[in-house]
N, C-alpha and C positions, 0 to 999 in steps of 0.2 A: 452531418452530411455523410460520413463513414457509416455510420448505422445504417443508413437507409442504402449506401452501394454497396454495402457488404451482401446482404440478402440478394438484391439486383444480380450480380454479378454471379452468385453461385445455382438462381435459377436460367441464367443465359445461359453457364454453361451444361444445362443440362439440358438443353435445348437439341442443338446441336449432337447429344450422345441419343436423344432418344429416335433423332432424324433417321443417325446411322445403322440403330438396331432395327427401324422398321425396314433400310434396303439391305439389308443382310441375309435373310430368307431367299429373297426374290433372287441376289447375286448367287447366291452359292447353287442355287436350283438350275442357273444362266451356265455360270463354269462348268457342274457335272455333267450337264448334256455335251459341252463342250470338249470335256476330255472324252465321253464315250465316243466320241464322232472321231477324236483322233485317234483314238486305241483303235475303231473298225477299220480306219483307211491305215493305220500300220501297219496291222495284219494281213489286209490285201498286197500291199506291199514288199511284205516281209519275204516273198516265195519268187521273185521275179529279180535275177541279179541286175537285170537290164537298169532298174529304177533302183538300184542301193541308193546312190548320190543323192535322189530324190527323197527315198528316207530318210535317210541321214540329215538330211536339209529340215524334213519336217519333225522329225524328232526335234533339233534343236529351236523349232519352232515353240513348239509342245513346251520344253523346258525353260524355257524363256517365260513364255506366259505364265506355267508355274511360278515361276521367281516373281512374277508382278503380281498374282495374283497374292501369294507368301508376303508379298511386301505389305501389300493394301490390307492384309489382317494384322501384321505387325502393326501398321500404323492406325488402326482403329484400337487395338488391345492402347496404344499409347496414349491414344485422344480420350479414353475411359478412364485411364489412372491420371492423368492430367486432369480430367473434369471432376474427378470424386478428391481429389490433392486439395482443387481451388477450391468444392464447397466447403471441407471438413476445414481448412485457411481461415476460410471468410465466418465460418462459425465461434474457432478458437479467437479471431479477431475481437469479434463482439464481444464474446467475454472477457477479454481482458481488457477490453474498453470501460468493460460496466464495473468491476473492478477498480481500475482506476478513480472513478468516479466515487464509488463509495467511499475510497482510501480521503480521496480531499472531503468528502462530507466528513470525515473524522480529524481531519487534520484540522477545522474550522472551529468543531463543536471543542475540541480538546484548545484550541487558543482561546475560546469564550471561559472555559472554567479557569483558565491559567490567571486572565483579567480579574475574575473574580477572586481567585485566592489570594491575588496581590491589595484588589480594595479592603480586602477583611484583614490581609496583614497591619496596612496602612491606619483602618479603623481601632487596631487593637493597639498600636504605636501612639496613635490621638492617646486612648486612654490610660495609658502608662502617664503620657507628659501628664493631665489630669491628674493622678496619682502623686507624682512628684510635688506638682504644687499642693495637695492639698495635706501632704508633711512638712513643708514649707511653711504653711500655715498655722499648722497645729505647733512646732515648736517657737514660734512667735507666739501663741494664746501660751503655751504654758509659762514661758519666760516673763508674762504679765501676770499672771497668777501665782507666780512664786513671788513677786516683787509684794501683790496684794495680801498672801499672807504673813510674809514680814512683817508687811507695815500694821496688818491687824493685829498680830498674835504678841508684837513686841515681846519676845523672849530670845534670848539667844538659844541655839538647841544644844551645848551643853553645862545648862544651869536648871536643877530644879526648881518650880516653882513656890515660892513661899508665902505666906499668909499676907502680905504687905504685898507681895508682888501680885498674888489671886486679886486682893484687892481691889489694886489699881485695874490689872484686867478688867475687873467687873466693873470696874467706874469706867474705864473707857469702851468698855464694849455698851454699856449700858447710855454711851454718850454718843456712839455712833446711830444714826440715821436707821429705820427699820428698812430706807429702800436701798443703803448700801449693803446691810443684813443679805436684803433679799437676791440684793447682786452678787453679793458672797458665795450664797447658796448655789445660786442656780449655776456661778463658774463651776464650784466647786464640783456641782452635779454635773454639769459638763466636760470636766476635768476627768473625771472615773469613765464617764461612759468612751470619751477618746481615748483614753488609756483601754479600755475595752477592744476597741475599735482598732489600734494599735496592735494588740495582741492578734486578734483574725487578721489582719492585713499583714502580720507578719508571717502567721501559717499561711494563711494565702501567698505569699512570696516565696514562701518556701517552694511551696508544692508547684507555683507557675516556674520557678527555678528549678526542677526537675523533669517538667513537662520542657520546658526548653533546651535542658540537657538531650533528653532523648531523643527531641526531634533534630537536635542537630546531630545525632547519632546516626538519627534515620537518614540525613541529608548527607551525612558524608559514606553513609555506605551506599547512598543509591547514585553519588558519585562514583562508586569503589566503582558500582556493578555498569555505569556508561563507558567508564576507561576499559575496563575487563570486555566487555562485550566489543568495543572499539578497535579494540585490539585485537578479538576474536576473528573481526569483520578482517582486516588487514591482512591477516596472516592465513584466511583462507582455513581455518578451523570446522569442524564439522558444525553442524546447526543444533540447534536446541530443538528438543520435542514440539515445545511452542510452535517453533519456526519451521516445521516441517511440512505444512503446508504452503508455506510462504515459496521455497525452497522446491517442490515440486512444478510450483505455478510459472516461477522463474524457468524450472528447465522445459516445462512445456513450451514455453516463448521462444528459449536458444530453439528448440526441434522444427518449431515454425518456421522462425530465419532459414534453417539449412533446409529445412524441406522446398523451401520459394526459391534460394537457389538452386535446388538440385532441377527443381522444375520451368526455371532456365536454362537451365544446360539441356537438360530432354528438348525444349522446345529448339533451341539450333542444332540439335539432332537431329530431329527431325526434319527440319529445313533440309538440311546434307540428308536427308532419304526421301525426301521428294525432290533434290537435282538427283539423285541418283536413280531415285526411279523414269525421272524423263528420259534419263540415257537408254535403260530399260524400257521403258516405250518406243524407241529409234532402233530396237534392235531388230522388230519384226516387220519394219522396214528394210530395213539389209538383207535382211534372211528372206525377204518376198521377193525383191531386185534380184538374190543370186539364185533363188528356183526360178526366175523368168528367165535366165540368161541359161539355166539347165536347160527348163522346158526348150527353149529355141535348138539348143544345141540338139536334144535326146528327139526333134521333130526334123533336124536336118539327117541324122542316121538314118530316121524313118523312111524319108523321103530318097537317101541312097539304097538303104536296103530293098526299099520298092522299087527304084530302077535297075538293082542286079537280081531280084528274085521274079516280081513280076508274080509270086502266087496268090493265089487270091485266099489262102486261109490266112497271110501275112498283112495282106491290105485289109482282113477282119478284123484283125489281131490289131493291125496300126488305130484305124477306124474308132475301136473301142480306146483304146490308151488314149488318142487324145480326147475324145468323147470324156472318160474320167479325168485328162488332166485338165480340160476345160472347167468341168466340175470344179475338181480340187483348186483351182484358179478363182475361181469364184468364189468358192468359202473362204478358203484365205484374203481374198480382196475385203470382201464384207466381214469375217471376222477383225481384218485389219481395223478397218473402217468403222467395225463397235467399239475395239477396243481404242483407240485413240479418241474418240467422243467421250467414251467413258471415261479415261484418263485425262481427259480435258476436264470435263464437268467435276471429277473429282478432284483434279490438283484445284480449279479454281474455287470449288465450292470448302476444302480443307484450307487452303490459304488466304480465304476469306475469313473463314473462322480462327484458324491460327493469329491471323493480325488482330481481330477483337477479342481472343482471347492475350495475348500479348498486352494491347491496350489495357484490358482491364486489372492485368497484374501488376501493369506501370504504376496503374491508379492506385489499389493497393499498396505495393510498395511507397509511393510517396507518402502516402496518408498515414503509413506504418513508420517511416523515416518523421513524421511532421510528431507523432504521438510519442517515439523515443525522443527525440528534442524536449518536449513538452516533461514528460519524466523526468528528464535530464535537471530541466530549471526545478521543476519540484523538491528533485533529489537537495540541489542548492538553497533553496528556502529553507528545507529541514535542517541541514547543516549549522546556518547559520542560527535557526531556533534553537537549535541543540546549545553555541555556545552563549547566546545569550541566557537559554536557563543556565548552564555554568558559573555564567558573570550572576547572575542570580543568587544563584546559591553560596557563590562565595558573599554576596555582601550580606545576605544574613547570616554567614555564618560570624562577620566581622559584628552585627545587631546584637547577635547575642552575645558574644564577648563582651560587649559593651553594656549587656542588660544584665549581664552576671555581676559585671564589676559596681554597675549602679544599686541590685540589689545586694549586695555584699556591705556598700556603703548605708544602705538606709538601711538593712539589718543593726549596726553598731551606731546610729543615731536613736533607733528604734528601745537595744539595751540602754543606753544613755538616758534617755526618755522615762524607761521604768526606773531605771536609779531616783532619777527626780522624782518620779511619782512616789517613790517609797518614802522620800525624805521627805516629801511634803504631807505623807500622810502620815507620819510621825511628829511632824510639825503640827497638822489640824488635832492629832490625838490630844496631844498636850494642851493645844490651844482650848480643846472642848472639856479636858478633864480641870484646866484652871479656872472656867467661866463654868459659873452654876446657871447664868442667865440663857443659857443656849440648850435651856430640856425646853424652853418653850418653843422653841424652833424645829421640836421633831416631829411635829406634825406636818409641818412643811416638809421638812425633810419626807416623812412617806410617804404623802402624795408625789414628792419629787420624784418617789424611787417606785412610785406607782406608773409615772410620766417615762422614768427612764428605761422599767421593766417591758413596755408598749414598743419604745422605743426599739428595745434592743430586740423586740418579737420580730418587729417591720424591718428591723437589718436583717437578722439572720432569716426571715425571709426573701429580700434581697439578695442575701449570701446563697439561701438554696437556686434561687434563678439565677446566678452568675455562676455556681457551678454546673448548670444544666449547658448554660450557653459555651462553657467550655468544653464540657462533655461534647457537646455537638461541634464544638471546632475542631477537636481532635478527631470525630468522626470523620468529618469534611479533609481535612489534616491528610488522615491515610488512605481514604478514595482519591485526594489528588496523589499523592504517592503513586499509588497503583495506575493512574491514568499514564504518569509519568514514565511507567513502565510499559506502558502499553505502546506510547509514542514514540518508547526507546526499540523497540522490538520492531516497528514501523519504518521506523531512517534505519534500520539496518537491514529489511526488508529491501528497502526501495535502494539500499548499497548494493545488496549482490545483485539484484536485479540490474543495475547499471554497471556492475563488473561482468556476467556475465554477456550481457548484449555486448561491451566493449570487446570482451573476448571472440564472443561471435562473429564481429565484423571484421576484429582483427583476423581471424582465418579467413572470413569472406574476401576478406582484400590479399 
């Protein structure tokens, strides 16, 4: 609704300016004849002591009307810069409406991405827990397969094996089951590729343990830089290059405020110079009342000086003076007489306009008073966003403390892990160099390790797409960074901007 009065209002007031220029020609063409006609009849005047009073009288006539006429250009040069004030207002208005507007379309789009960096946080926390169990796991399976090559290899690990003891190996291995053999195996073939798998999952820990160092590096310094800027705002600091637009736009807003009131104050000046000019219209009423009360006087001398002269070049002489002061009687009646129509039509036709122009700037003003309110709560949403990404940032930083401390722990399960694995493959060493019956089993074996070679293709293919998909979280990672900067630069934005308006009013008031 401000959109559509803002235009409204600054073609009304031009309405009105273009009214005035078209009777401006016509007036001033009106006045010059005006004063030519007082200057001839001064002149006749000027030579005749008899009529000084009479001059004197219409001189002050003359300068009076000057001074109204002087006013009535005053008060149009007023009603011009009044009218070009409110349109150049109602223009800065709009813009900074449209402005605002785009600021919340970013203030929207930037809580949408916030939503999302927090479900992909949430989703990568799912797969951590996943991770944990599936170490969980694995040191249960190998704690069963260390138990199974005990019981198979029966040797203690340190005793060489001897001819009686190969033996019996070979009797009991040759006594066991082909489908325990082949369970053997395929643990055993399971046993290496986890222990594989172990290994990348531990470089991989590694390197997610770094990647998480730094971004809590990045988090606590883009903490640094919210306090640092926060403090910036507070303390009334110069603005950042960034912000230099920001900071322009703001003081064009303060200029607006003082300018609506300064053109308050012109408009009850103007008021006090149209009572001041009515007084000035009443003047050439006085001044007509005291040339009638001359005239009568300067017609009663006439009338004696005719009864002690009695010449008759004197009663030519009287004859013509009233004759002209009849005249002169009549132009001043009828100049009276335009000019208080005129100053009628014009105070009422100005003060008609003045009160719609007044109106309209009320309207303004409120809608401008209703848009700083509105700013205001804005200002408070963003605040309170600010300290929730805060509360934010501290809890992951407390997540990763805690991811650091849990990979630090399954790093030295991890070492533990390979210990076993070296002892048990010191243990199958022995077990395979005591038993001659287990070359027939290497054919199983490469096909196993045909199966496990496949295998271990399809992970570290796997492995290349989970490091793709981190690559691109870290991409995602520092475009939210950066937005976060963008939003911080935003509420500090929308601070001075509400320091300044508050200082604005506070002079206003």
């Amino acid at each position: 609704m401000l959109g559509t009065l803002l235009p409204m209002s600054g073609a009304a007031a031009a309405a009105p300016l273009s009214w005035l220029d078209s009777q401006k020609p016509e007036e001033e063409g009106t006045f010059e004849m005006l004063e030519k006609e007082f200057q001839e009849v001064l002149s006749e005047l000027l030579g005749d002591k008899s009529l000084e009073k009479f001059r004197v009288e219409y001189e002050k006539l003359t300068r009076a009307l000057k001074k109204s006429h002087e006013s009535e250009k005053r008060l149009m040069a007023k009603c011009r810069e009044l009218n070009a004030e409110i349109v150049s207002n109602s223009v800065k208005v709009a813009t900074a409406l449209k402005l605002s507007q785009e600021d919340q379309t970013t203030i929207t789009s930037l809580k949408k991405e916030i939503e999302k960096a927090w479900q992909m946080v949430d989703s990568a926390h799912a797969k951590e827990l996943r991770a944990d169990e599936t170490i969980q796991t694995l040191k249960l399976e190998i704690g069963n397969l260390t138990k199974l090559v005990q019981q198979g290899a029966g040797l203690s690990l340190g005793q060489e094996p001897t001819q009686g003891s190969v033996g019996m190996c070979r009797e009991a291995l040759h006594d066991i089951p082909l489908e325990v053999k082949e369970e053997l195996s395929k643990e055993r073939d399971e046993l290496l590729k986890e222990v594989v798998g172990l290994r990348e999952s531990l470089t991989k820990a590694m390197s997610s343990q770094q990647d998480m160092e730094a971004q809590k590096q990045a988090a606590i310094e883009a903490v640094s830089q919210m306090s640092t800027k926060d403090s910036s705002i507070y303390h009334e600091t110069l603005p950042t290059p960034a912000a230099a637009g920001h900071k322009v736009r703001q003081n064009e807003g303060a200029r607006e405020v003082r300018r609506r009131e300064k053109m308050e104050k012109e408009l009850k000046q103007v008021h006090a110079d149209l009572g001041l000019q009515d007084g000035r219209h009443q003047e050439p009423h006085r001044a007509d009342a005291t040339q009638q009360e001359e005239q009568q006087r300067m017609e009663q001398q006439l009338r004696e000086q005719r009864g002690h002269q009695g010449a008759g070049a004197a009663q030519v002489r009287n004859t013509k003076l009233q004759q002209e002061n009849e005249q002169h009687s009549l132009a001043i009646e009828q100049l009276t007489l335009d000019n208080q129509q005129r100053s009628s039509d014009l105070k009422e036709e100005e003060v008609s306009q003045m009160r719609a122009e007044i109106s309209k700037l009320t309207k303004v003003r409120e809608a401008t008073q209703r848009k700083l309110r509105l700013t205001e709560e804005q200002k408070l949403d963003v605040e309170q966003q600010r300290d929730t990404l805060k509360n934010q940032i501290t809890g992951l930083e407390k997540e990763m403390e805690l991811s650091k401390k849990q990979m630090e722990i399954d790093k030295k399960a991890i070492d533990e892990l390979m210990r076993e694995r070296d002892i048990l493959n010191k243990n199958m060493i022995k077990a395979a160099n005591a038993t001659e019956k287990q070359m027939s089993m290497v054919k199983l074996h490469e096909q196993s390790k045909k199966t496990l070679e496949q295998e271990i293709m399809n992970y570290r293919e796997e492995a290349q797409k989970q490091r793709k998909i981190i690559y691109q979280l870290e991409k995602e990672r520092d475009r939210y960074i950066n937005e976060a900067s963008d939003l911080t630069q935003k509420v500090r934005y929308t601070k001075l901007l509400m320091n300044e308006t508050a200082a604005t009013d506070t002079l206003g008031m």
